[in-house]
The first five atom37 places (N, CA, C, CB, O) and aatype in JSON, in Angstrom:
{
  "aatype": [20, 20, 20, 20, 20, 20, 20, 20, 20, 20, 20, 20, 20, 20, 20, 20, 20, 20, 20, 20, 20, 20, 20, 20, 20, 20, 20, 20, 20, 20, 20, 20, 20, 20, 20, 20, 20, 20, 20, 20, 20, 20, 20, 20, 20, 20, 20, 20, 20, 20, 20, 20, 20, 20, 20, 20, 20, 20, 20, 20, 20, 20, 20, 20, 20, 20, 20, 20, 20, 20, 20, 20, 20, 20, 20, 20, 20, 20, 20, 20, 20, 20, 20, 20, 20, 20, 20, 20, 20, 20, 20, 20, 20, 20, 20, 20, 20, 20, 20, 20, 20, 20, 20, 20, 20, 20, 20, 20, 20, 20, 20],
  "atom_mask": [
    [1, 1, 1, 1, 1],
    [1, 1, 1, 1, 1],
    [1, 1, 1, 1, 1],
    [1, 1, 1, 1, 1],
    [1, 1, 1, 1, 1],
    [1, 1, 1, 1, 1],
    [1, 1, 1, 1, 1],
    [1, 1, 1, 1, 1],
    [1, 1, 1, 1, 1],
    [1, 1, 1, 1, 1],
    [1, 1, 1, 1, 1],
    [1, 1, 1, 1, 1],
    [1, 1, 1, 1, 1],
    [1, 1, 1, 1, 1],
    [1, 1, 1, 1, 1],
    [1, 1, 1, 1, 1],
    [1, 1, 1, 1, 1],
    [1, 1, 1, 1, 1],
    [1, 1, 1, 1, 1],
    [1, 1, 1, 1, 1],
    [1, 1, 1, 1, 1],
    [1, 1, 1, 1, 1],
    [1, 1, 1, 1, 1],
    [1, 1, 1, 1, 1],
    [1, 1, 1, 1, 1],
    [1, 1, 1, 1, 1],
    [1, 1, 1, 1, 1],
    [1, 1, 1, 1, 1],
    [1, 1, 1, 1, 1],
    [1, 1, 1, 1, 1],
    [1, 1, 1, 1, 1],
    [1, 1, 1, 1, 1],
    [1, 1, 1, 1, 1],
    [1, 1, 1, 1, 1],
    [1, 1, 1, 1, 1],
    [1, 1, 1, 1, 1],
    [1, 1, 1, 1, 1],
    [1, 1, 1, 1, 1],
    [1, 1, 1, 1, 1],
    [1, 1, 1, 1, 1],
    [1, 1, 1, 1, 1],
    [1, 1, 1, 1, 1],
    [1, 1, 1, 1, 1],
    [1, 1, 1, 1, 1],
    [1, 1, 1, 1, 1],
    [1, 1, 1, 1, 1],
    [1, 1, 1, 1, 1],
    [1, 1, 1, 1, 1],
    [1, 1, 1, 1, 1],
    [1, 1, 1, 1, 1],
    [1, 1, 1, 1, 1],
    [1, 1, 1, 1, 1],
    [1, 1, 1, 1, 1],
    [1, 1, 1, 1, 1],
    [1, 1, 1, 1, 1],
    [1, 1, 1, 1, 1],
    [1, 1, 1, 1, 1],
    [1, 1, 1, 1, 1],
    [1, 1, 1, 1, 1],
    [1, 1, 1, 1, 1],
    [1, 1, 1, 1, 1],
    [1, 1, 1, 1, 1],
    [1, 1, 1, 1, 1],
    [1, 1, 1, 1, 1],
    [1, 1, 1, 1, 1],
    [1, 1, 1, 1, 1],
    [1, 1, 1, 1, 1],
    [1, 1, 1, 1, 1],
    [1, 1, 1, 1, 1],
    [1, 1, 1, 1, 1],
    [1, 1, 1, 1, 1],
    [1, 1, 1, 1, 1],
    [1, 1, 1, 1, 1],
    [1, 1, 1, 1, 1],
    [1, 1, 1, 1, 1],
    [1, 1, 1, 1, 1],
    [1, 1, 1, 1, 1],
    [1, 1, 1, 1, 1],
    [1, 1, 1, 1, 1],
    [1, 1, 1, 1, 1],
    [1, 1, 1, 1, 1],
    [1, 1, 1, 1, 1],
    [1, 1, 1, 1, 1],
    [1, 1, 1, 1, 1],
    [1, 1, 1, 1, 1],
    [1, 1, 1, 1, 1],
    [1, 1, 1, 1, 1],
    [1, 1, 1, 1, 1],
    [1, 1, 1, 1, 1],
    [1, 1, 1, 1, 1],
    [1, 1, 1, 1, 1],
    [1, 1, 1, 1, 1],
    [1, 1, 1, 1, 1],
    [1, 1, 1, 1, 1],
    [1, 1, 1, 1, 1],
    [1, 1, 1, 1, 1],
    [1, 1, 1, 1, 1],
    [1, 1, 1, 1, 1],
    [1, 1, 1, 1, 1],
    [1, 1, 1, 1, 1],
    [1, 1, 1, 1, 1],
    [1, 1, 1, 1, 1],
    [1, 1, 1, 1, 1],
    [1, 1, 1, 1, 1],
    [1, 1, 1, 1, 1],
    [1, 1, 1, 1, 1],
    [1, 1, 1, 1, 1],
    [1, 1, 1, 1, 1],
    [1, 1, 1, 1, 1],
    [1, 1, 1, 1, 1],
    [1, 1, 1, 1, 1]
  ],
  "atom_positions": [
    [[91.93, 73.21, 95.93], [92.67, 73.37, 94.69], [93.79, 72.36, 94.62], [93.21, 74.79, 94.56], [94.66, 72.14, 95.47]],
    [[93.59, 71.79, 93.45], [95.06, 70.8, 93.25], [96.2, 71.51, 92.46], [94.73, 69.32, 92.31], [97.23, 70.91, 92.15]],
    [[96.02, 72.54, 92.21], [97.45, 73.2, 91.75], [97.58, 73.74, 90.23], [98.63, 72.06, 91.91], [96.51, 73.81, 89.62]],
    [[98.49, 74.03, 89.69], [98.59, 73.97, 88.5], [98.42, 72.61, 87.46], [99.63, 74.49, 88.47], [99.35, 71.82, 87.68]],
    [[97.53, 72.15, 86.45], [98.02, 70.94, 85.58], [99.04, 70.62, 84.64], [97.23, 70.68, 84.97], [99.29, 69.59, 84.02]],
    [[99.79, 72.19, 84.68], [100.91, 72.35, 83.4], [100.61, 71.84, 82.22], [102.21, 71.72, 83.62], [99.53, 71.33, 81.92]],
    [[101.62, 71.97, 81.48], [101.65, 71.68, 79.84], [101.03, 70.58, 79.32], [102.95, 71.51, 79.31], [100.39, 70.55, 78.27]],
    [[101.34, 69.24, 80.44], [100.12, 68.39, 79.71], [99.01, 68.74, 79.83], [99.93, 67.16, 80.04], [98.42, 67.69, 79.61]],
    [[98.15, 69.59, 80.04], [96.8, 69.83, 79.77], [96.93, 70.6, 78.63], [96.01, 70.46, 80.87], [96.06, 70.38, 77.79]],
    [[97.9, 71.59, 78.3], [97.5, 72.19, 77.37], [97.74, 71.61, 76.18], [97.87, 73.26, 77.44], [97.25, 71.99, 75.12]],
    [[98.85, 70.28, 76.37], [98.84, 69.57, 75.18], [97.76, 68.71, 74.78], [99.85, 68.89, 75.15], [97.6, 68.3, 73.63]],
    [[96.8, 68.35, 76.07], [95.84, 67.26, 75.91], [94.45, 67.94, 75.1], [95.47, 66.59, 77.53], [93.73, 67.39, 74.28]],
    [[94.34, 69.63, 75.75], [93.35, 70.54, 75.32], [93.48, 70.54, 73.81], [93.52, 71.96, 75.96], [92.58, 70.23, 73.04]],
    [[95.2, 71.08, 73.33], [94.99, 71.06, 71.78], [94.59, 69.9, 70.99], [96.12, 71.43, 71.18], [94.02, 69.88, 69.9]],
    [[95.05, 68.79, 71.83], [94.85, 67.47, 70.65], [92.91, 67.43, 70.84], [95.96, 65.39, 71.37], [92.39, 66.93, 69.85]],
    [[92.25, 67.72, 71.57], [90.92, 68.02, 71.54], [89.96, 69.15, 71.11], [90.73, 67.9, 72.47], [88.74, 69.01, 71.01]],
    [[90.65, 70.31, 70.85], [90.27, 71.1, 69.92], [90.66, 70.64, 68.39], [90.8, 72.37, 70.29], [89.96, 70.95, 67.43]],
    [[91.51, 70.09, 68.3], [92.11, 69.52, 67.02], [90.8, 68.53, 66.85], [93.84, 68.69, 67.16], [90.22, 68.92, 65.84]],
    [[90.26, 67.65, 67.3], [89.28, 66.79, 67.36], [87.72, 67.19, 67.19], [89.5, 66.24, 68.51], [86.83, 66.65, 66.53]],
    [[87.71, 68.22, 67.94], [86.43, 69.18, 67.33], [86.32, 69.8, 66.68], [85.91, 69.83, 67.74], [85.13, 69.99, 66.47]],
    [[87.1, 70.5, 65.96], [87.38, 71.55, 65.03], [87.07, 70.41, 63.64], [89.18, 72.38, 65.25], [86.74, 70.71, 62.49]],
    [[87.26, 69.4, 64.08], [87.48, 68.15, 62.54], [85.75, 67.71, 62.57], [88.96, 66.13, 62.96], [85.29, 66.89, 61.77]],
    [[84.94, 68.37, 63.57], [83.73, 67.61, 63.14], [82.51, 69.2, 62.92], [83.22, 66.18, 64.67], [81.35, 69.27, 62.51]],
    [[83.58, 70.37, 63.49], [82.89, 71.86, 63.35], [84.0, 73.02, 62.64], [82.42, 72.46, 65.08], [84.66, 73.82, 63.3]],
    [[84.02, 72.89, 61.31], [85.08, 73.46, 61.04], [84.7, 74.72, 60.72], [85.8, 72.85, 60.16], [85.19, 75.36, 59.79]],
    [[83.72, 75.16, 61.56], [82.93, 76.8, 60.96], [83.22, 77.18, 62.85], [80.39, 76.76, 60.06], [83.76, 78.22, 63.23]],
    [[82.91, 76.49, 63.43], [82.59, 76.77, 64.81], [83.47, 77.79, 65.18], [82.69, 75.61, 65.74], [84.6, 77.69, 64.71]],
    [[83.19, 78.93, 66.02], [83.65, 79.56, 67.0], [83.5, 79.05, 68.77], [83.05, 80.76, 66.69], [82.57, 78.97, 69.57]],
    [[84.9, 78.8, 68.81], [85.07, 78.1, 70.33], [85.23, 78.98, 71.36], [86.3, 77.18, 70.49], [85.64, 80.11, 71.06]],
    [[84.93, 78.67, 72.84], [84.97, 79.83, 73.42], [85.77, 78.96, 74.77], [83.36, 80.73, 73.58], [85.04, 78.42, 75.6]],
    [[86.8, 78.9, 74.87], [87.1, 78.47, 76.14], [87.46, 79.15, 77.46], [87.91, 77.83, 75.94], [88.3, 79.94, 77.88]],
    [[86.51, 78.52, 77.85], [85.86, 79.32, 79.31], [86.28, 79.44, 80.8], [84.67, 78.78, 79.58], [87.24, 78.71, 81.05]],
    [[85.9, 80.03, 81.68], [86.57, 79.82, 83.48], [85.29, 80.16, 84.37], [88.1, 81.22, 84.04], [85.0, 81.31, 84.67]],
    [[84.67, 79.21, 84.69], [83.52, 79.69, 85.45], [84.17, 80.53, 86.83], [82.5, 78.31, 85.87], [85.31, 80.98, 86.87]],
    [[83.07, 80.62, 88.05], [83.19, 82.16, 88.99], [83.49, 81.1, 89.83], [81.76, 83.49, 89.42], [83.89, 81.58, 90.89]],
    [[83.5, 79.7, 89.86], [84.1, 79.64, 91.49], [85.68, 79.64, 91.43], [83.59, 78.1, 92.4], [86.11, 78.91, 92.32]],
    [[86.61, 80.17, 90.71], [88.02, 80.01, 91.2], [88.16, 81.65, 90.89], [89.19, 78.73, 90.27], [87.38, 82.25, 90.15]],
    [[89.17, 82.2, 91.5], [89.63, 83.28, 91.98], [91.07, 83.11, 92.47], [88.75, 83.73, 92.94], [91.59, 82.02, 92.69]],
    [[91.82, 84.66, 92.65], [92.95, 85.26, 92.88], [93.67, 84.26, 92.02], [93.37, 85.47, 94.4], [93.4, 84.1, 90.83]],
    [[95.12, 83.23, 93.02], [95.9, 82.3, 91.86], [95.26, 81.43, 90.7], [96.67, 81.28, 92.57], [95.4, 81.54, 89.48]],
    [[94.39, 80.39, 91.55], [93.72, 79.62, 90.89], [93.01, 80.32, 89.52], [92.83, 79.07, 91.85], [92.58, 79.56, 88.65]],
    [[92.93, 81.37, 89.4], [91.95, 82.05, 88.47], [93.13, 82.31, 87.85], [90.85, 83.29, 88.89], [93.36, 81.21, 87.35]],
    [[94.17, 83.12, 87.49], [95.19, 83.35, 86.91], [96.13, 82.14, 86.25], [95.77, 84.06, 87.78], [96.63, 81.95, 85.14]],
    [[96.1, 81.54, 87.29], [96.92, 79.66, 86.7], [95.98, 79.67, 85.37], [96.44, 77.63, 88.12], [96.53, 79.96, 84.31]],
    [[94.32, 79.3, 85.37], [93.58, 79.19, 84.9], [93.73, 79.7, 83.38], [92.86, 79.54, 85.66], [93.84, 78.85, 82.5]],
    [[93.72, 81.01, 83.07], [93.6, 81.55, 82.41], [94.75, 81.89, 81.25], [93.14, 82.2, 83.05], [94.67, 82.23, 80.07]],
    [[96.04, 81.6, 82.31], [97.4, 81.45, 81.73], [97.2, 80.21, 80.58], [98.59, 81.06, 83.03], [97.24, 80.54, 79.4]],
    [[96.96, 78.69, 80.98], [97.08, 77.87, 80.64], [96.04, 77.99, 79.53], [97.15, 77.06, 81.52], [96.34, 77.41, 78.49]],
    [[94.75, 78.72, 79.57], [93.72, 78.6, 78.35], [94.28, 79.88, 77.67], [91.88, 78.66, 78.77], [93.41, 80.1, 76.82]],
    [[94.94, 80.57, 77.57], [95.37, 81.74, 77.18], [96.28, 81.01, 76.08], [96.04, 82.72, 78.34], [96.23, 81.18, 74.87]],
    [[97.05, 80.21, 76.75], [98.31, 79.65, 76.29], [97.63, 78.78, 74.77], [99.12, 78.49, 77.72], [97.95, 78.91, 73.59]],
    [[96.4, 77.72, 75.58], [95.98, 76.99, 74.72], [95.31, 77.81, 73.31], [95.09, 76.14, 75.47], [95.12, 77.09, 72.33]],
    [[95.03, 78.93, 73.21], [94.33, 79.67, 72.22], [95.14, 80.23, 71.56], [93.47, 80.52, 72.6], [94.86, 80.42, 70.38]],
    [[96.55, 80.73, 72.14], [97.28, 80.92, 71.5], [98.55, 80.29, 70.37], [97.37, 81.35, 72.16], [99.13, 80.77, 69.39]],
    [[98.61, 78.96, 71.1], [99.44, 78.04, 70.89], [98.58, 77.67, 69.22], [99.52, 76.81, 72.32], [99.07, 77.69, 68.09]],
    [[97.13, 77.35, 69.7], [96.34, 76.96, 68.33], [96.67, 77.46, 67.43], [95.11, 77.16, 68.19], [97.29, 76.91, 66.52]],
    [[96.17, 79.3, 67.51], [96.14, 80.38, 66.87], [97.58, 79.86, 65.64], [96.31, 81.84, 68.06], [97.64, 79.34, 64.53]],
    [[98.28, 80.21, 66.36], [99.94, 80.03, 66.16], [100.34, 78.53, 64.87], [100.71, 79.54, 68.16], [100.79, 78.43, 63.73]],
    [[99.75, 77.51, 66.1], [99.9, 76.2, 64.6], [99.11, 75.92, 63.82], [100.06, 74.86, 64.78], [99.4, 75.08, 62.97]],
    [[97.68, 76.6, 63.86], [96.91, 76.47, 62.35], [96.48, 77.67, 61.9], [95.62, 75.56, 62.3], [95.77, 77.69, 60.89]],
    [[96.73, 78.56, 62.39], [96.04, 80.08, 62.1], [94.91, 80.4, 62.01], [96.28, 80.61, 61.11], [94.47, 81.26, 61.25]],
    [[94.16, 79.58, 62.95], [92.62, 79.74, 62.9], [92.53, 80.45, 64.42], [91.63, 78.08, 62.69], [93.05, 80.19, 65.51]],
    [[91.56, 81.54, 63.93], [91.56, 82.76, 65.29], [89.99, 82.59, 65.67], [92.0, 84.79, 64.75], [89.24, 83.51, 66.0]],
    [[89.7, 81.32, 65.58], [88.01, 81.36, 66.04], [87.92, 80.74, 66.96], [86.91, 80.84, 65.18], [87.02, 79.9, 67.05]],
    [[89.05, 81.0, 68.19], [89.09, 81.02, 69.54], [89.27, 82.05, 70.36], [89.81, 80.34, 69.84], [89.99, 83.05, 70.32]],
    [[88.44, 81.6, 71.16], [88.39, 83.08, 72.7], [88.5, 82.41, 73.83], [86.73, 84.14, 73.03], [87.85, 81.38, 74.03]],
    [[89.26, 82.87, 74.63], [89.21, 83.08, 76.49], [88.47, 83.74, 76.4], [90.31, 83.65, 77.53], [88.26, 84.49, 75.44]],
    [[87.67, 83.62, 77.7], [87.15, 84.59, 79.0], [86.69, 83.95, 79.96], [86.07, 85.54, 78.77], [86.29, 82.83, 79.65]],
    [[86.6, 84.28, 81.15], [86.11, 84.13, 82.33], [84.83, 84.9, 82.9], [87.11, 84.35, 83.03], [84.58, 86.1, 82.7]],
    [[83.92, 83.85, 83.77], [83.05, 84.76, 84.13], [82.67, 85.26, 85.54], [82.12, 84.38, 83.62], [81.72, 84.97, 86.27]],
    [[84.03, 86.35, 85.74], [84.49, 86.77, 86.69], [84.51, 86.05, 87.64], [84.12, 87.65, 86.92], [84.6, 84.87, 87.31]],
    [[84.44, 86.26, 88.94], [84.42, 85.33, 90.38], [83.14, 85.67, 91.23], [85.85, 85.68, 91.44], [82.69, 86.81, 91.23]],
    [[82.66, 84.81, 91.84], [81.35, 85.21, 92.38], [81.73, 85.26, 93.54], [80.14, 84.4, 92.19], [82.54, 84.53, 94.12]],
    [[80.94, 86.46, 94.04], [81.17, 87.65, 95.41], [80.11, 86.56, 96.74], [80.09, 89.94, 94.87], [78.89, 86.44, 96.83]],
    [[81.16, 85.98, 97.53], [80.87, 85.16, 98.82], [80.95, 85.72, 100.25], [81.77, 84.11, 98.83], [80.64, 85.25, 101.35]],
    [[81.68, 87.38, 99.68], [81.91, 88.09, 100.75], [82.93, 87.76, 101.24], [81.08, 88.12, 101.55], [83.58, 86.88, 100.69]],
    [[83.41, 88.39, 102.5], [84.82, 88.2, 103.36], [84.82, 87.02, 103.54], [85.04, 88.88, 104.73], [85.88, 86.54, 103.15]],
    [[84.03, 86.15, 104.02], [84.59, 84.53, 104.74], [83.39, 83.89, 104.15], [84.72, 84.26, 106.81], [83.08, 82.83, 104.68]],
    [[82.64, 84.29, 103.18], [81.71, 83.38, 102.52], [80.09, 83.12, 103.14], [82.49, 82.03, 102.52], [79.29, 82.2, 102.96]],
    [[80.02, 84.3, 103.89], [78.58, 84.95, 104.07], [77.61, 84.88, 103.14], [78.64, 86.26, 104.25], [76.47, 84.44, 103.29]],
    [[77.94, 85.17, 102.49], [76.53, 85.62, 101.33], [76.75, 84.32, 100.94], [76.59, 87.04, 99.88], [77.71, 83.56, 100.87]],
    [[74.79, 84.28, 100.54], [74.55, 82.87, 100.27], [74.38, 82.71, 98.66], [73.2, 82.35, 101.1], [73.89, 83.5, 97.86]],
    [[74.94, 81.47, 98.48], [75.48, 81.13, 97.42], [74.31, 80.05, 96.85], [76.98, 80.61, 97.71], [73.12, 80.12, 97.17]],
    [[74.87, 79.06, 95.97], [73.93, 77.9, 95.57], [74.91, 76.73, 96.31], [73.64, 77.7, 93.64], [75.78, 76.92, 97.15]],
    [[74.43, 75.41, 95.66], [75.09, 74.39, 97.33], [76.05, 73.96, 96.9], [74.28, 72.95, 98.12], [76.15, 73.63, 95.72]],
    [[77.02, 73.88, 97.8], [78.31, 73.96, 98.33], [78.97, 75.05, 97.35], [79.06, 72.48, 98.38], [79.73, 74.77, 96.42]],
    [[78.67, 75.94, 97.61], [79.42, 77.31, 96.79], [79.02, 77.39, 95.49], [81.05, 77.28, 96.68], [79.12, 78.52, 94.99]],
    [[78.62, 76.55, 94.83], [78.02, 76.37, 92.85], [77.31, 77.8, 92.82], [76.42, 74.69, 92.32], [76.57, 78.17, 93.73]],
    [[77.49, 78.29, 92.11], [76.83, 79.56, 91.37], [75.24, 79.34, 91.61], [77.22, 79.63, 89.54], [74.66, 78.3, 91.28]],
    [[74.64, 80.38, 92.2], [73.22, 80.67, 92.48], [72.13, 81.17, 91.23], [73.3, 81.78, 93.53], [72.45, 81.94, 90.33]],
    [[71.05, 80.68, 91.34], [70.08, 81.62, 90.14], [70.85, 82.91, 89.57], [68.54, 82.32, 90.93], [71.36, 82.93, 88.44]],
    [[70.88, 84.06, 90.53], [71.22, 85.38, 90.71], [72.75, 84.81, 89.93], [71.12, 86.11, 92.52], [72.88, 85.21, 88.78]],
    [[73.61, 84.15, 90.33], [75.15, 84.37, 89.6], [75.0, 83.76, 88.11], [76.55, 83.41, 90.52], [75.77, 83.91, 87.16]],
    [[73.92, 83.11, 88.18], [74.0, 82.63, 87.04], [72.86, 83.32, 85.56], [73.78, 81.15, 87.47], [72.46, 82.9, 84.47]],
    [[72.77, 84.09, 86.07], [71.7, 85.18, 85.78], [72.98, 86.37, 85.24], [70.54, 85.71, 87.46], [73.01, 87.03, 84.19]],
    [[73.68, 86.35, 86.05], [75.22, 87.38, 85.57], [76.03, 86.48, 84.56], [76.51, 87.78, 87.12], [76.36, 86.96, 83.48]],
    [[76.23, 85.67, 84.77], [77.3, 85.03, 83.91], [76.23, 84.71, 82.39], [78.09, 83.35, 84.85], [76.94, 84.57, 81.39]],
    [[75.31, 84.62, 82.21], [74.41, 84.71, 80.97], [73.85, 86.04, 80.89], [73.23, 83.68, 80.99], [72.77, 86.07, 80.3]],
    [[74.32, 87.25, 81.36], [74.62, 88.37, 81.17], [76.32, 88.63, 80.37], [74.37, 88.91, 82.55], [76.48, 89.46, 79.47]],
    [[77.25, 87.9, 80.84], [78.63, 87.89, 80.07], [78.79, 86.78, 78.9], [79.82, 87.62, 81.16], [79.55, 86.74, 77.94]],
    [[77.99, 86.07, 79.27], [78.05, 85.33, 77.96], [77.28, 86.04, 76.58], [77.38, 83.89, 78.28], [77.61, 86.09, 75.39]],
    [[76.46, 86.39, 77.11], [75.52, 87.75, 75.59], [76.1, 88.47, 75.3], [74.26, 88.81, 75.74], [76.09, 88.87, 74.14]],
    [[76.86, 88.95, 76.21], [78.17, 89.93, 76.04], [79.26, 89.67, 74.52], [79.21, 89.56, 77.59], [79.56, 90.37, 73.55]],
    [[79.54, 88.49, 74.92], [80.85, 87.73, 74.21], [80.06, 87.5, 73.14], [81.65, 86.29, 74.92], [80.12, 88.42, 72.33]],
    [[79.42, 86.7, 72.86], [78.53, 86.36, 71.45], [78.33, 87.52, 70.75], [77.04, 85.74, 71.67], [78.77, 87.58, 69.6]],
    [[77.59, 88.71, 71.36], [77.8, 89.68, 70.61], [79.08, 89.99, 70.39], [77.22, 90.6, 70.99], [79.26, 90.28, 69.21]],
    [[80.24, 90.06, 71.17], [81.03, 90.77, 70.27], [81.54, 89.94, 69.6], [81.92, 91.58, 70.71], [81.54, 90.32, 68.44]],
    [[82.22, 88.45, 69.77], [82.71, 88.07, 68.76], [81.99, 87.28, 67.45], [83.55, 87.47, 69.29], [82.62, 86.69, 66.57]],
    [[80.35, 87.42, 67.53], [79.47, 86.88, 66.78], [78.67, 87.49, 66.2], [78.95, 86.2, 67.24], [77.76, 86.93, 65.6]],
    [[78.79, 88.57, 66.23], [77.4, 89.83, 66.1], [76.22, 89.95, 65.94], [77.35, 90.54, 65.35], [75.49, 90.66, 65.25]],
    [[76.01, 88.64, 67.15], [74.35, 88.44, 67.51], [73.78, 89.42, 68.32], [74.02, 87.15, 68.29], [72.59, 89.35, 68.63]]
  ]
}
């Protein structure tokens, strides 16, 4: 982990949603946290895209943004359980996380 990226990312994120939004102005965005970061790293994470959805929300009033994460994938105590290579999400995790993604579409899409 390299740490937190602070505010310039979230300033660099809006000027790039600002940029897509200008070529999908119907789109519902979903900005995301895949399963390999956990405990801080996962929270830093989520702060900063939290921030970025909100910050949007806030200067154009467009609410057709979402966080979520798709949870953290279970490596066990010291990283036993076998994974895909070098830790990347396996068939099986990725089989769950397109289980949470159907999730989200339905609710915020009502597919």
């Amino acid at each position: 982990s390299t740490g937190d990226p602070g505010v310039p990312y979230e300033t660099a994120y809006l000027a790039f949603l600002k940029t897509i939004r200008s070529f999908y102005p119907n789109a519902y965005f979903f900005l995301t946290i895949g399963p390999m970061l956990g405990a801080s790293d996962l929270a830093v994470a989520d702060t900063r895209l939290s921030n970025i959805a909100g910050n949007w929300t806030a200067q154009t009033g467009d609410k057709k943004v979402a966080v979520f994460d798709f949870g953290t994938q279970n490596l066990g105590s010291n990283g036993e359980i076998p994974s895909g290579c070098d830790w990347h999400p396996s068939i099986a995790e990725h089989q769950t996380m397109a289980g949470i993604l159907s999730a989200k579409l339905t609710t915020y899409l009502g597919w």
